[in-house]
N, C-alpha and C positions, 0 to 999 in steps of 0.2 A: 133563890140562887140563880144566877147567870147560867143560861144553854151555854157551852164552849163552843157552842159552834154560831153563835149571836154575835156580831160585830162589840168591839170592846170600846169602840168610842166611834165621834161622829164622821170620822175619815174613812170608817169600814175596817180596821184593825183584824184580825186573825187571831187566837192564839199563838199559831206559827210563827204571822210576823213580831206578834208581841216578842216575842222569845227570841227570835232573830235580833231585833231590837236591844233588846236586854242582854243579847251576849256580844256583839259588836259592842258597845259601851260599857261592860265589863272588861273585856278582851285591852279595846286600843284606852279607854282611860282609866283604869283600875289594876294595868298588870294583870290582869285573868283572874284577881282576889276577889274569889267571894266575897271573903268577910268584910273587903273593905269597899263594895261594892253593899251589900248588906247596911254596912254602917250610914253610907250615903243616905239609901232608900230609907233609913230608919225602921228594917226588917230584919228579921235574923237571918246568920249563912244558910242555916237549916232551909229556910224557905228560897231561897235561891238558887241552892243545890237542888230541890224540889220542883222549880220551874225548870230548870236544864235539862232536870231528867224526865219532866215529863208526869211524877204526879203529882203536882198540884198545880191548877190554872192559873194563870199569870191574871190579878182582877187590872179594872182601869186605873185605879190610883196608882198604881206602882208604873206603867206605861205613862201615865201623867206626868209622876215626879223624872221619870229615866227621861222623859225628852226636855224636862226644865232642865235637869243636872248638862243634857248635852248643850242648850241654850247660853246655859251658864257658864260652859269650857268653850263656848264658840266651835261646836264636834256636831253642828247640825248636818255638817254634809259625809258625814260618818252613815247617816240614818238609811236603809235602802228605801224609804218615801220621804226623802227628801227631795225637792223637784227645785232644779236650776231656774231662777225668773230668766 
């Protein structure tokens, strides 16, 4: 199992930021829904609620799929690493 405190991918990730992450693109593209933020990620609400709250650690793949789904809505500059060329 992943240290939570081990970088979640190759850019240096956080849990923090993960979660940051994950709630900005709940929040501006999901209406704030869980569940249909959930349904996206192909997770349950249960574990979504769980990263918000803090007990369960957000892993890489779900940070993976969140910054395709922003890719996908054109909501990269939603991300706070996202870096203007």
């Amino acid at each position: 199992m992943r240290d939570e405190t081990e970088p979640l991918d190759d850019q240096g990730t956080s849990q923090e930021e993960a979660a940051e992450v994950l709630q900005i693109l709940r929040d501006e593209l999901f209406d704030g829904s869980d569940e249909a933020f959930a349904l996206a990620l192909g997770r349950t609400p249960q574990e979504v609620k769980a990263w918000f709250s803090g007990n369960e650690p957000v892993d890489a793949d779900v940070l993976l799929k969140a910054r395709g789904i922003a890719m996908e809505r054109g909501a990269e500059s939603l991300l706070p690493d996202h870096q203007e060329a």
